[in-house]
Residue frames as a rotation matrix with the C-alpha (Angstrom) as fourth column:
UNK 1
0.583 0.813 0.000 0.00
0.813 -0.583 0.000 0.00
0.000 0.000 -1.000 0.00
UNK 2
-0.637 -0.747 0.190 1.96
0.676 -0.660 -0.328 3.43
0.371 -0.080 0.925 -0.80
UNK 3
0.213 0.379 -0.900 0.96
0.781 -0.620 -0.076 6.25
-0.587 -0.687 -0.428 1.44
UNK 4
-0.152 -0.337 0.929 0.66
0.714 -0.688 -0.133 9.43
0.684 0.643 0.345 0.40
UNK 5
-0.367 0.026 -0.930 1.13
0.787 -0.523 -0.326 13.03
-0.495 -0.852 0.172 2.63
UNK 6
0.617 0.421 0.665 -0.38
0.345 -0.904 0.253 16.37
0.708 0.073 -0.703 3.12
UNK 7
-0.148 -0.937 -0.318 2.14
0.986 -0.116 -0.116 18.31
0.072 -0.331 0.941 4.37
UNK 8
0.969 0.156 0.191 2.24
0.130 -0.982 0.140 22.13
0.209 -0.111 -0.972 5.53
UNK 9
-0.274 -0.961 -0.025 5.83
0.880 -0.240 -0.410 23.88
0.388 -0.135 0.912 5.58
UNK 10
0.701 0.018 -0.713 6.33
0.389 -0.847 0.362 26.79
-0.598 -0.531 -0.601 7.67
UNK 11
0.465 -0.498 0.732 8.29
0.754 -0.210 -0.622 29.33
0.464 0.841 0.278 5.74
UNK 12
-0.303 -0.643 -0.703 10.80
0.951 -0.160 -0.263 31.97
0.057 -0.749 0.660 6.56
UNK 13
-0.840 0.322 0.436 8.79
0.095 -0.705 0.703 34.56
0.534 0.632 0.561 5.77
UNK 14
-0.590 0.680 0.436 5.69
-0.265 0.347 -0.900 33.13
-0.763 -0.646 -0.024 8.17
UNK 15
0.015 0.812 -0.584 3.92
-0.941 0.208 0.265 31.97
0.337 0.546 0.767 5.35
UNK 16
-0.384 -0.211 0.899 3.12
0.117 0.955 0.274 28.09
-0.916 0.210 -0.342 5.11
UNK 17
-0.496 -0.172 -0.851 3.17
-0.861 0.220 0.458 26.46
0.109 0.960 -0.258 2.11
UNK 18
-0.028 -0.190 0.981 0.90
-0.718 0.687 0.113 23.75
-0.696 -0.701 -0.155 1.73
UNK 19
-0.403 -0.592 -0.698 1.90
-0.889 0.436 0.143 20.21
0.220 0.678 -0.701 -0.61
UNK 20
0.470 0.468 0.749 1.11
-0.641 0.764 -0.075 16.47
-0.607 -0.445 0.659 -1.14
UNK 21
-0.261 -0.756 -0.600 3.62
-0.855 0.469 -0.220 13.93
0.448 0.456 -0.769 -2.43
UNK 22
0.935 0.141 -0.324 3.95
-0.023 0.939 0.342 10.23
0.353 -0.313 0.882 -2.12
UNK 23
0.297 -0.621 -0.725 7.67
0.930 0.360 0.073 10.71
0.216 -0.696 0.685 -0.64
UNK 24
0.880 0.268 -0.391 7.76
0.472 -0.417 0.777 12.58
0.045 -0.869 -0.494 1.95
UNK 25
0.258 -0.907 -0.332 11.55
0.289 -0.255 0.923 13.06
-0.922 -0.334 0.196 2.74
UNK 26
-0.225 -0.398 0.889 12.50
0.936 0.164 0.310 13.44
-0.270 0.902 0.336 -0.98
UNK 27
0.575 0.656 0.489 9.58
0.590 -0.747 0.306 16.60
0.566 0.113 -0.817 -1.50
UNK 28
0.978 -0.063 -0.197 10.92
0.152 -0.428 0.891 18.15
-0.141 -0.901 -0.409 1.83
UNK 29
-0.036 -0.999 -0.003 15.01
0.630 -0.025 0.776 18.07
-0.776 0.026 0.630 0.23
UNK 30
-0.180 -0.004 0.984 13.76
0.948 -0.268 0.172 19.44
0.263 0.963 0.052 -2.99
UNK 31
0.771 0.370 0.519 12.16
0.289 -0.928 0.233 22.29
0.568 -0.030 -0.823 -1.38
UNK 32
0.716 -0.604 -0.349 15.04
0.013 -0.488 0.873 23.06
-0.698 -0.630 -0.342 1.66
UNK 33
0.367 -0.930 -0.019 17.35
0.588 0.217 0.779 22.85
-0.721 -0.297 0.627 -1.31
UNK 34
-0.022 0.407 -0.913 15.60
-0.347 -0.860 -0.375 24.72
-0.938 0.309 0.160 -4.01
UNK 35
-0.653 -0.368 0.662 15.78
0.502 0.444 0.742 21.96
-0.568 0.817 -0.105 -6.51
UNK 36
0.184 0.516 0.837 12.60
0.969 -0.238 -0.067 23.90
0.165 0.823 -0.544 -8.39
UNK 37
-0.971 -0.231 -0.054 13.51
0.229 -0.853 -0.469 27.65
0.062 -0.468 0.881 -8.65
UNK 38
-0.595 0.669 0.446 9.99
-0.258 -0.684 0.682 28.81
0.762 0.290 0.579 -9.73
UNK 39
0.059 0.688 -0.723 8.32
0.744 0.453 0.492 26.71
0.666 -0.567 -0.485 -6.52
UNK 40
0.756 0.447 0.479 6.76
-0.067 -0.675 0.735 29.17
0.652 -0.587 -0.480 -3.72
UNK 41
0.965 -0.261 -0.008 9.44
-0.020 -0.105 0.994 28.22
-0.260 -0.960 -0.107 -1.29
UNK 42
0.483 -0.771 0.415 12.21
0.834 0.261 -0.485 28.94
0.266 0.581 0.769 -3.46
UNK 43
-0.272 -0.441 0.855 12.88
-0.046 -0.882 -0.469 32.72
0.961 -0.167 0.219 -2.09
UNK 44
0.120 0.546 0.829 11.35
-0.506 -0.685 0.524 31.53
0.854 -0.483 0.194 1.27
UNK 45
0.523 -0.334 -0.784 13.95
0.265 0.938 -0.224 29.33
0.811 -0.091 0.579 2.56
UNK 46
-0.676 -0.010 -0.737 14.59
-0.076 0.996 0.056 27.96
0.733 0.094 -0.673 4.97
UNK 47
-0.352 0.903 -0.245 11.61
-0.553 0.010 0.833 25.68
0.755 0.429 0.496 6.11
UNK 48
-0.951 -0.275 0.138 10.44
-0.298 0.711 -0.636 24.09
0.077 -0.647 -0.759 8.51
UNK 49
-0.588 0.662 -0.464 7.98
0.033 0.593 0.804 20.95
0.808 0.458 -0.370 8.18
UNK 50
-0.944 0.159 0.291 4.83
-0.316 -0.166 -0.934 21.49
-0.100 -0.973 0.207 11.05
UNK 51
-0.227 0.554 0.801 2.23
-0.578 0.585 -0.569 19.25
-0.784 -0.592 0.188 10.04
UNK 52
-0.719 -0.237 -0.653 1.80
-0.670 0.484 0.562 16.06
0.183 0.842 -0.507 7.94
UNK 53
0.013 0.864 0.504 -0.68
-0.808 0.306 -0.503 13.61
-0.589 -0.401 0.702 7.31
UNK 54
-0.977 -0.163 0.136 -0.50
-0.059 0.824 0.563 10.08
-0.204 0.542 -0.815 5.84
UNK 55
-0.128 0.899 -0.418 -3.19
-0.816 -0.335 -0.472 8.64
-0.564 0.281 0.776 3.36
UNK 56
-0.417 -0.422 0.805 -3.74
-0.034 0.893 0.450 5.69
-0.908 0.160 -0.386 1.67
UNK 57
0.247 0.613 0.751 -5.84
0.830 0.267 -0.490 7.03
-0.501 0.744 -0.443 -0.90
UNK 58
-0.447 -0.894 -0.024 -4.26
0.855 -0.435 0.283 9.60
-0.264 0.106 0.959 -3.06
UNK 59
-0.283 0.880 0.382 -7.67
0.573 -0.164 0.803 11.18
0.769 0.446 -0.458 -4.28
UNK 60
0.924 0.314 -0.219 -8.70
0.381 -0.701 0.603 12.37
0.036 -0.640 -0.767 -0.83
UNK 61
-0.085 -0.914 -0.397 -4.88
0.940 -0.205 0.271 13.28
-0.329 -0.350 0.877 -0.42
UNK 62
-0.639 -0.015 0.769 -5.35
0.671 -0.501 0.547 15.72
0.377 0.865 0.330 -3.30
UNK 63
0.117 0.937 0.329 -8.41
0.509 -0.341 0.790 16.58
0.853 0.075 -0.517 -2.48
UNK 64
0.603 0.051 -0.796 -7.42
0.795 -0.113 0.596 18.04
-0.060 -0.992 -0.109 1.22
UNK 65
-0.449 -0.851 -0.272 -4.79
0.773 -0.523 0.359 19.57
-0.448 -0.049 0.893 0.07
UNK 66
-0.693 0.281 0.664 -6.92
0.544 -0.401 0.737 21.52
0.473 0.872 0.125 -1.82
UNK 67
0.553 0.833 -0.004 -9.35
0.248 -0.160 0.955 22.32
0.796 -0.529 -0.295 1.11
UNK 68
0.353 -0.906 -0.233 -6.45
0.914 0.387 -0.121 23.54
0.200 -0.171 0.965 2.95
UNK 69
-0.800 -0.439 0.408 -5.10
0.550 -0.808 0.210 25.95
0.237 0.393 0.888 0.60
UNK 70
0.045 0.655 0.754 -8.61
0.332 -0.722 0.607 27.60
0.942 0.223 -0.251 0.23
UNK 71
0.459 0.347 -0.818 -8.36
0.812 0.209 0.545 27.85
0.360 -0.914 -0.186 4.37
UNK 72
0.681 -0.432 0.591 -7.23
-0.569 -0.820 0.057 31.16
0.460 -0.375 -0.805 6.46
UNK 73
0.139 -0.567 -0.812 -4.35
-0.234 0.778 -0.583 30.95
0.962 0.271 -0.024 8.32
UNK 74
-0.576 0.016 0.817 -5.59
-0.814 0.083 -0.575 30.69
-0.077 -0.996 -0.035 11.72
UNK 75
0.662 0.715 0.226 -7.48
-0.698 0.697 -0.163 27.68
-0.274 -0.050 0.960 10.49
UNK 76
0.389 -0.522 -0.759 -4.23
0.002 0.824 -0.566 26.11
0.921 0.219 0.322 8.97
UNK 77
-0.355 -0.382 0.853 -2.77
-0.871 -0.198 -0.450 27.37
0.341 -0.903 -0.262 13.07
UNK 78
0.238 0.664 0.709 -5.70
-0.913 0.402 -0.070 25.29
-0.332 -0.631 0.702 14.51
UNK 79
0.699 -0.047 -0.713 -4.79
-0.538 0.622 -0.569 22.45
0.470 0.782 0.409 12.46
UNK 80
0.195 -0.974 -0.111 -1.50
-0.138 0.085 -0.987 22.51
0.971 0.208 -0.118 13.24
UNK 81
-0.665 -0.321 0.674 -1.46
-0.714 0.009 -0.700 22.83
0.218 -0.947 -0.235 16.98
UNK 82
-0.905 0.220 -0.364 -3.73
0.240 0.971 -0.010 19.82
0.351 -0.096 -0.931 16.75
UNK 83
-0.903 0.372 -0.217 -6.68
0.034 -0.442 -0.896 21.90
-0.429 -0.816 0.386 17.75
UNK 84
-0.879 0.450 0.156 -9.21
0.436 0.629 0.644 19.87
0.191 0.634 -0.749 15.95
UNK 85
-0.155 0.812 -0.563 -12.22
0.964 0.000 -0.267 21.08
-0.217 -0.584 -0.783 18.30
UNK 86
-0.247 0.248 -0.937 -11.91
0.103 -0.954 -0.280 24.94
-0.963 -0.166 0.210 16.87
UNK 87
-0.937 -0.173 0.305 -11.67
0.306 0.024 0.952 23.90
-0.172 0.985 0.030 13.19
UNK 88
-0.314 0.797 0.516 -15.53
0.940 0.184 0.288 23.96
0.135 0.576 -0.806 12.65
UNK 89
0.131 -0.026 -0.991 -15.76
0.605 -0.790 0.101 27.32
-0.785 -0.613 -0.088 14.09
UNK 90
-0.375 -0.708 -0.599 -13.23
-0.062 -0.626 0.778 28.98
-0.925 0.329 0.190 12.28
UNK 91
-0.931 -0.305 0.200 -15.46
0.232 -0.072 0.970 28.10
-0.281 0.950 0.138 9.03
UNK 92
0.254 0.967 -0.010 -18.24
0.920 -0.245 -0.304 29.84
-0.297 0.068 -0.952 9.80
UNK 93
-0.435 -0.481 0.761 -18.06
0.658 -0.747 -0.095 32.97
0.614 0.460 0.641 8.04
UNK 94
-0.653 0.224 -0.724 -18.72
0.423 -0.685 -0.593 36.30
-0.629 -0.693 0.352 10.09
UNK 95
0.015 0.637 0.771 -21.96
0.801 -0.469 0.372 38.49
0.598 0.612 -0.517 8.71
C-alpha cells in the first residue's frame, strides 16, 4: 500500500506552504534545497515541516490539500497545533 502526505511547511517569511507527495523526505530536500527555482518556497527558505498527514488514498490526499489551501491561516494554526475542536468554528463565516 503506498501512502501518500499532506504536508504544511512553515516558511521563513511566516507563510506556510501547503503540498502532497507520495515521498515525503524526498519533496521536503527538494524544497530546503531549491531543486525547483519557480516553486513558492524557493525565495522563502529555509523551512520548517509542522504538520503532515499520511493517506492511503491519493484522491482524498489531493483533495485536502486543496481544502487547505482555500483555508485562512488561523485555520491552517488550529490544524497545526492539533486543535481539531476549533476547526468547525473557524469556518463559519462572520456576517
Amino acid at each position: 500500500m503506498k501512502l501518500s502526505h499532506v504536508y504544511i511547511l512553515k516558511c521563513t517569511d511566516d507563510s506556510y506552504y501547503t503540498g502532497v507527495t507520495s515521498n515525503l523526505s524526498q519533496r521536503l530536500f527538494q524544497h530546503q534545497s531549491g531543486f525547483y527555482m519557480d516553486c513558492y518556497t524557493y525565495n522563502r527558505r529555509p523551512l520548517e515541516l509542522v504538520y503532515n498527514c499520511e493517506f492511503t488514498d491519493i484522491q482524498l490526499a489531493i483533495d485536502t490539500e486543496k481544502q487547505i489551501k482555500k483555508w485562512s491561516r488561523v485555520k491552517k494554526e488550529a490544524l497545526i497545533n492539533e486543535a481539531y475542536d476549533k476547526l468547525p468554528n473557524l469556518a463559519k463565516k462572520k456576517f
